[in-house]
Each structure stands twice: as C-alpha cells, then as structure tokens.
PDB file as gemmi writes it, atoms N, CA and C in Angstrom:
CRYST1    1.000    1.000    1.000  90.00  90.00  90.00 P 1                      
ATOM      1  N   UNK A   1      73.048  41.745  26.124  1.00  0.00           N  
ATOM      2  CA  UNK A   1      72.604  43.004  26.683  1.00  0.00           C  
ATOM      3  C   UNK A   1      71.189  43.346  26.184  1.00  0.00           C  
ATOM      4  N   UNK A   2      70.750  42.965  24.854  1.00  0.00           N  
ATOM      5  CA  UNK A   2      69.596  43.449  23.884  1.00  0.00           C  
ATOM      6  C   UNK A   2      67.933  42.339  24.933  1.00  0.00           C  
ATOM      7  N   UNK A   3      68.847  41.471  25.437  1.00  0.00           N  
ATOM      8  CA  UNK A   3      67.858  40.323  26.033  1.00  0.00           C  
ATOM      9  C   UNK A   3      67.462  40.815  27.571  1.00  0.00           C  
ATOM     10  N   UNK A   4      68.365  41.690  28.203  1.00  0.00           N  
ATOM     11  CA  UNK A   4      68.104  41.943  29.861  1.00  0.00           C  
ATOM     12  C   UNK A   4      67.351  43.030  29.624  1.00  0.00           C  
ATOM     13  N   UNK A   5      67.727  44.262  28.446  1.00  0.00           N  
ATOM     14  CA  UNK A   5      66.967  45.161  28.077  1.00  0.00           C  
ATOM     15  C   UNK A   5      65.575  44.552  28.071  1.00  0.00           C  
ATOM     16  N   UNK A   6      65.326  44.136  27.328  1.00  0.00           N  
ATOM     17  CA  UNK A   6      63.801  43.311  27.077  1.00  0.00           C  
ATOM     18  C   UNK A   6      63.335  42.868  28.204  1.00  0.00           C  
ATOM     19  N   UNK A   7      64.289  42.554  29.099  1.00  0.00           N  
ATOM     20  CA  UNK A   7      63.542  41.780  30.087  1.00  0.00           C  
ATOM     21  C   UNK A   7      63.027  42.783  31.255  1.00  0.00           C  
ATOM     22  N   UNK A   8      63.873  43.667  31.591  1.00  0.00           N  
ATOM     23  CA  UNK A   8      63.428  45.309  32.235  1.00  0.00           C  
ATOM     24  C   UNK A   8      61.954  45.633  31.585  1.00  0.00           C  
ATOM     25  N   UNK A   9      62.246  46.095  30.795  1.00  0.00           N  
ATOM     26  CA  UNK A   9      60.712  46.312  29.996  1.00  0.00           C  
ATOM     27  C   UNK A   9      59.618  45.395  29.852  1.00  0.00           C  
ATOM     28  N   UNK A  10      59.688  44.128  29.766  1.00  0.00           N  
ATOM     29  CA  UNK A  10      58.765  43.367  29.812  1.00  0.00           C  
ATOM     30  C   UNK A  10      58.159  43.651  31.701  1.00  0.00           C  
ATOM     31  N   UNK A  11      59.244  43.336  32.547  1.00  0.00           N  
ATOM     32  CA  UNK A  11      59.023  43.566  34.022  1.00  0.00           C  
ATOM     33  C   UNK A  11      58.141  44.277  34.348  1.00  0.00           C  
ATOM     34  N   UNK A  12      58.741  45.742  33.547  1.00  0.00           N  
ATOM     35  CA  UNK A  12      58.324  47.219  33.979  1.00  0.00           C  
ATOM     36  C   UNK A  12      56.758  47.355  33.463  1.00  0.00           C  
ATOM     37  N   UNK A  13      56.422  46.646  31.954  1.00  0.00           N  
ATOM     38  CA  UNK A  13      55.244  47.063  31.638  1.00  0.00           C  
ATOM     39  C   UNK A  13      54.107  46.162  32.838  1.00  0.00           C  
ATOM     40  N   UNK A  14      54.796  44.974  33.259  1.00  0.00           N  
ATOM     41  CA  UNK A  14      53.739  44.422  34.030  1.00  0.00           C  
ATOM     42  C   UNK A  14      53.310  44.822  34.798  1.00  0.00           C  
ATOM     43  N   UNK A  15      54.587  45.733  35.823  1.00  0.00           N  
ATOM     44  CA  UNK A  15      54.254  46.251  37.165  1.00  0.00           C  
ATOM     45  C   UNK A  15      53.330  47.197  37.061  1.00  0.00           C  
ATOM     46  N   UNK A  16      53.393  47.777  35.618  1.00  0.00           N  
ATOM     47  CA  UNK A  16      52.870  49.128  35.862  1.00  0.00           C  
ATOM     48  C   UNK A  16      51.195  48.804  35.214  1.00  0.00           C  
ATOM     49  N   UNK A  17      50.930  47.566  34.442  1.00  0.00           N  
ATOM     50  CA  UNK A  17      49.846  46.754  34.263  1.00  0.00           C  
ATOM     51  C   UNK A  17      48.865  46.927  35.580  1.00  0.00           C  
ATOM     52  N   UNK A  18      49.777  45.669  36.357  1.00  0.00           N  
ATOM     53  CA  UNK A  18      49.281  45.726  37.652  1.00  0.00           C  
ATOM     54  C   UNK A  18      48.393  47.139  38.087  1.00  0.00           C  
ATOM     55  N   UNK A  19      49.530  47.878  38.142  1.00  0.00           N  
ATOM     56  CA  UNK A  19      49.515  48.958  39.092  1.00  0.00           C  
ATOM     57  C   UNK A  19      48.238  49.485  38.766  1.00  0.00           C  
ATOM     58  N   UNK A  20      47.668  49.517  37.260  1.00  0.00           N  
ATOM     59  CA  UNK A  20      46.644  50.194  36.455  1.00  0.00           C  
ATOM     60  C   UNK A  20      45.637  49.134  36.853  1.00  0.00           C  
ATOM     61  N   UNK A  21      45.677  48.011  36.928  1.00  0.00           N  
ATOM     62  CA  UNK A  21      44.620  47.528  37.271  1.00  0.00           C  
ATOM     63  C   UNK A  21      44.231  47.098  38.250  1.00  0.00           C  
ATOM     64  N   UNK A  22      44.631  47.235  39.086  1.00  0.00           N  
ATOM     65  CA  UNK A  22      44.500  47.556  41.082  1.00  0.00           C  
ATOM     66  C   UNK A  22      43.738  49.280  40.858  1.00  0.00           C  
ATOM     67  N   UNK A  23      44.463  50.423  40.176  1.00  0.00           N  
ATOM     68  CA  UNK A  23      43.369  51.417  40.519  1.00  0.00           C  
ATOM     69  C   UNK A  23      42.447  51.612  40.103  1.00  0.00           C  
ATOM     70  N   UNK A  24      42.159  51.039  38.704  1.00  0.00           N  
ATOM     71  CA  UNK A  24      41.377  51.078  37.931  1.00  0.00           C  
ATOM     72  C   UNK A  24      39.762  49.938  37.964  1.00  0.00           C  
ATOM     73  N   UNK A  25      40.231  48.941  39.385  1.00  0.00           N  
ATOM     74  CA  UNK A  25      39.231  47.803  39.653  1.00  0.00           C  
ATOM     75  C   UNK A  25      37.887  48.527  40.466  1.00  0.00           C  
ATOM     76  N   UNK A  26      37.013  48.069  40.063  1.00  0.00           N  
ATOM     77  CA  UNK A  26      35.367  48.741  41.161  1.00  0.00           C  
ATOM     78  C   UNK A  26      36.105  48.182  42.518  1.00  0.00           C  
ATOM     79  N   UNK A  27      36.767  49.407  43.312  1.00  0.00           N  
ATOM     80  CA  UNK A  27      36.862  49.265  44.677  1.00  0.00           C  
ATOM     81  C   UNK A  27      37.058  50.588  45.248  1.00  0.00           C  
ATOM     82  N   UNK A  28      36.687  50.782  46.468  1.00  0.00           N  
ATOM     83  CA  UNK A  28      36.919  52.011  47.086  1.00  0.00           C  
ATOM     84  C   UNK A  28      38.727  51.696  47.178  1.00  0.00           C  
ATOM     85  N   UNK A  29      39.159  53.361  47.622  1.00  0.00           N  
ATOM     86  CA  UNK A  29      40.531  53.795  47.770  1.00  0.00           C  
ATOM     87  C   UNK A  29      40.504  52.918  48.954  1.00  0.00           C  
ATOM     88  N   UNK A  30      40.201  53.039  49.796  1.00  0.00           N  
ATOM     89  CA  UNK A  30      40.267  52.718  51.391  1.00  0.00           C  
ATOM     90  C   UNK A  30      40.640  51.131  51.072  1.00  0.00           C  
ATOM     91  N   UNK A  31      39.565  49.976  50.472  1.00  0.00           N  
ATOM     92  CA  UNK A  31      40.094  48.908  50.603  1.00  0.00           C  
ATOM     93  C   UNK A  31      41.036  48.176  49.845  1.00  0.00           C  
ATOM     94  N   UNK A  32      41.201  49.254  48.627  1.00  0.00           N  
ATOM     95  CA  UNK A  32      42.277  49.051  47.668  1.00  0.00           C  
ATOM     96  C   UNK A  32      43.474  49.081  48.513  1.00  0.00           C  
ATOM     97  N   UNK A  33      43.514  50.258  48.951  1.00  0.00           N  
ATOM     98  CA  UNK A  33      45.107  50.289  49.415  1.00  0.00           C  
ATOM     99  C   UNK A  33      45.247  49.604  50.962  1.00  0.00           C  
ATOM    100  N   UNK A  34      44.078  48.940  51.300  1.00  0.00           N  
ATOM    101  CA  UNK A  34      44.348  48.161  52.541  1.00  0.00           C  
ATOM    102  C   UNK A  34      44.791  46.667  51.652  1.00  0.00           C  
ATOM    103  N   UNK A  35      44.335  46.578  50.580  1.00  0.00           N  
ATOM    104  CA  UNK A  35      44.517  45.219  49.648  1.00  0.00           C  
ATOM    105  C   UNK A  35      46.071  45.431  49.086  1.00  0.00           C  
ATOM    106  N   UNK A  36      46.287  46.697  49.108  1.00  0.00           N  
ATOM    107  CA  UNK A  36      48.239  46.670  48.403  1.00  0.00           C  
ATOM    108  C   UNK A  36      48.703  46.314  49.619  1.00  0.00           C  
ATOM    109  N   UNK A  37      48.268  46.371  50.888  1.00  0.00           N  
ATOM    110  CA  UNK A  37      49.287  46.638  52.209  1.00  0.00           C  
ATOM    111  C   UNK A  37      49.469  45.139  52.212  1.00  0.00           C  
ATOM    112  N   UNK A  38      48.420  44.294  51.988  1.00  0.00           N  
ATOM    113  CA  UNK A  38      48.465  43.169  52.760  1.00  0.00           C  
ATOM    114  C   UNK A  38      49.124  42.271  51.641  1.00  0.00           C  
ATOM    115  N   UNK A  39      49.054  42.648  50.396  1.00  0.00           N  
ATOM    116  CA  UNK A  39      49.532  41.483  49.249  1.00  0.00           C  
ATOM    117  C   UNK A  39      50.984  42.173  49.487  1.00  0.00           C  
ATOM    118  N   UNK A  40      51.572  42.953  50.191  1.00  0.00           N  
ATOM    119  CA  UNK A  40      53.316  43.504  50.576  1.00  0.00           C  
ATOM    120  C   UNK A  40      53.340  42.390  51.495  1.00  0.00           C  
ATOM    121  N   UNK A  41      52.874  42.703  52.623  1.00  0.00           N  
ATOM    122  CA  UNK A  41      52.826  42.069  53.592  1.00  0.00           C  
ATOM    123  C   UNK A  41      53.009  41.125  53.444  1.00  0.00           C  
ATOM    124  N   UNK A  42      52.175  39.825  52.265  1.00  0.00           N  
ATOM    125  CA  UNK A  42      52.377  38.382  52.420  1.00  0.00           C  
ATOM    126  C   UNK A  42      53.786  38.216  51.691  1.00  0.00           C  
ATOM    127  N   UNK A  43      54.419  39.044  50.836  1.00  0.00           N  
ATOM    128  CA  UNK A  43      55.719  39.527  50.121  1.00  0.00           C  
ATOM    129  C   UNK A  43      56.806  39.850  50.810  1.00  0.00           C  
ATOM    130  N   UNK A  44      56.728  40.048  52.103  1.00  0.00           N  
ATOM    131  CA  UNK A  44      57.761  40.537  53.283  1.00  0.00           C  
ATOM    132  C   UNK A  44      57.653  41.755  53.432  1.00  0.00           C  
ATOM    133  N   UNK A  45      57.350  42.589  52.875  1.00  0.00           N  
ATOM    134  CA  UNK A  45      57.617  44.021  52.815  1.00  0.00           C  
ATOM    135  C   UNK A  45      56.262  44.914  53.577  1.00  0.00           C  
ATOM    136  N   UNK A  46      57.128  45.470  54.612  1.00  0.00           N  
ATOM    137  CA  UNK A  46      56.086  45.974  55.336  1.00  0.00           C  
ATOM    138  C   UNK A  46      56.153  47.584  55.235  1.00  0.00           C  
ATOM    139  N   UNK A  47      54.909  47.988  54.875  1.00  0.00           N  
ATOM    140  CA  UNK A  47      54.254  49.642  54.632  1.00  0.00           C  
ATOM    141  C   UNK A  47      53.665  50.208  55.418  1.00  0.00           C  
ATOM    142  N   UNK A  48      54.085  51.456  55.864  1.00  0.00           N  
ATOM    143  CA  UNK A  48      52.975  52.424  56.434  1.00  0.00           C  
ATOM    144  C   UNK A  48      51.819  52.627  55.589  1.00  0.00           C  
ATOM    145  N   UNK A  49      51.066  53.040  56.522  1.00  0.00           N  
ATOM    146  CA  UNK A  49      49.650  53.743  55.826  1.00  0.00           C  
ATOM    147  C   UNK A  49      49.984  54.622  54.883  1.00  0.00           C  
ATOM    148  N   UNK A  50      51.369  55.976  55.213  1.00  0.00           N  
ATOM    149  CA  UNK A  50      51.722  56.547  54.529  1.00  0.00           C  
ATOM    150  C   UNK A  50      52.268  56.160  53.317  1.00  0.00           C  
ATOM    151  N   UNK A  51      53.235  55.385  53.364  1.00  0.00           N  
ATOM    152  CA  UNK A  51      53.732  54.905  52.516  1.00  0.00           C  
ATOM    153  C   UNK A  51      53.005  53.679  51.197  1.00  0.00           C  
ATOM    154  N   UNK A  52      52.234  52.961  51.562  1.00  0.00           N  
ATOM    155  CA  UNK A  52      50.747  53.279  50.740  1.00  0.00           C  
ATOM    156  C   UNK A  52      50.420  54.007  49.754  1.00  0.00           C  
ATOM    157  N   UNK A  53      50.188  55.036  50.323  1.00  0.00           N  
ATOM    158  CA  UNK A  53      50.014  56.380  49.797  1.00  0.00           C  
ATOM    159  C   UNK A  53      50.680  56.694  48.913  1.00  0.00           C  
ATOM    160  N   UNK A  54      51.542  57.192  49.100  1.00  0.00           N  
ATOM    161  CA  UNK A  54      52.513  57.378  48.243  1.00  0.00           C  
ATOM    162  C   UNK A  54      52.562  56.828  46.830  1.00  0.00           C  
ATOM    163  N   UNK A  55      52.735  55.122  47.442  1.00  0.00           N  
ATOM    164  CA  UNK A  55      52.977  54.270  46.206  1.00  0.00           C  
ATOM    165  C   UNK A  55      51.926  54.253  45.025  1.00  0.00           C  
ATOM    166  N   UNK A  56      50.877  54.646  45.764  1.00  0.00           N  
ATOM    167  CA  UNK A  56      49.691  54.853  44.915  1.00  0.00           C  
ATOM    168  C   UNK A  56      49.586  56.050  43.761  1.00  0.00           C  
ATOM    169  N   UNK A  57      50.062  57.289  44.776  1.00  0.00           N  
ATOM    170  CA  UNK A  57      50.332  58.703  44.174  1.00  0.00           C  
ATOM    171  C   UNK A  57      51.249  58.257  43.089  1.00  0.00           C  
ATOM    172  N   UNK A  58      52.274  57.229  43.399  1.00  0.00           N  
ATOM    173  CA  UNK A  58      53.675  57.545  42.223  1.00  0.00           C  
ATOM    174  C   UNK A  58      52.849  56.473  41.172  1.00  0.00           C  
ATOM    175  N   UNK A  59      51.905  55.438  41.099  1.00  0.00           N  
ATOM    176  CA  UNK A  59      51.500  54.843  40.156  1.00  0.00           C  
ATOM    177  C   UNK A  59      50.597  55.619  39.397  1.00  0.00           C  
ATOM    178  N   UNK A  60      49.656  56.296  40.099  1.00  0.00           N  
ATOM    179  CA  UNK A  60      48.764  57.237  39.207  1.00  0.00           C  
ATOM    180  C   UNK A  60      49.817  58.199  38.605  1.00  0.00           C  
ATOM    181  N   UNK A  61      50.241  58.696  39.011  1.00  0.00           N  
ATOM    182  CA  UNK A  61      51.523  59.638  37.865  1.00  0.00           C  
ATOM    183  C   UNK A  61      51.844  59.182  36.859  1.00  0.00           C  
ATOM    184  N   UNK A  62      52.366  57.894  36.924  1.00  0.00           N  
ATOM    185  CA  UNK A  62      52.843  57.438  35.982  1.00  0.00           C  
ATOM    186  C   UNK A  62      51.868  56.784  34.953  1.00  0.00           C  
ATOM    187  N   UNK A  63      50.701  56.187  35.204  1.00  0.00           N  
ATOM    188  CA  UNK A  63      49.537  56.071  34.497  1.00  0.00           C  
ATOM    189  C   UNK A  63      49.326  57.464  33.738  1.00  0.00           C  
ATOM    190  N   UNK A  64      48.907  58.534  34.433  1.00  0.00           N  
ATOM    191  CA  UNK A  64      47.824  59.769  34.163  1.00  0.00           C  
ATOM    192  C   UNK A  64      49.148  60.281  32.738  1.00  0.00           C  
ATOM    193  N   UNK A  65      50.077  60.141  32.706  1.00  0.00           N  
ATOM    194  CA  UNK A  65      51.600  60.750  31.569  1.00  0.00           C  
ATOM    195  C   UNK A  65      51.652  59.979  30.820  1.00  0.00           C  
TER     196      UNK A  65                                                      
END                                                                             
C-alpha cells in the first residue's frame, strides 16, 4: 500500500510539473492552449476550446496555493 501511495504522488507531482511548465514557458495563452489541445488530441482525448480553459484555470489554482 506504502508503494502505490508513492506512486500517486510521484504521478501527481509530475502532472502538476508539467502543468507549471507549459504555463510558465515564453508563449502566448492563445498558442499554449492550442499546444494542450493538440498534445490531448494525439492522446485520444478530445477538448473544447472551453474545456481548455478550464483545465488551465484548474492548473493555475493549483500552482498559485
């Protein structure tokens, strides 16, 4: 159990790595989040514009805390 724990957290700090360094890269908003749509996209997962959005809003939250 002490090992899947670890492994959540190891996961979680990456995603949220990522997440910090996608907003945090010299790029405008506009082609950033046209660059999250399409690295989903090659992932299967297909996003609205809105939804985008969003995902962005809930990563800066969790960065900015």
């Amino acid at each position: 159990m002490k090992q899947l724990s670890l492994l959540y957290a190891f996961l979680g700090g990456a995603i949220l790595g990522c997440g910090a360094a996608l907003l945090f890269a010299p790029e405008s908003g506009k082609d950033l989040r046209t660059r999250i749509k399409e690295m989903l996209k090659k992932k299967g997962i297909d996003f609205s514009d809105d939804e985008v959005e969003q995902l962005v809003n809930q990563i800066s939250a969790q960065i900015e805390q």
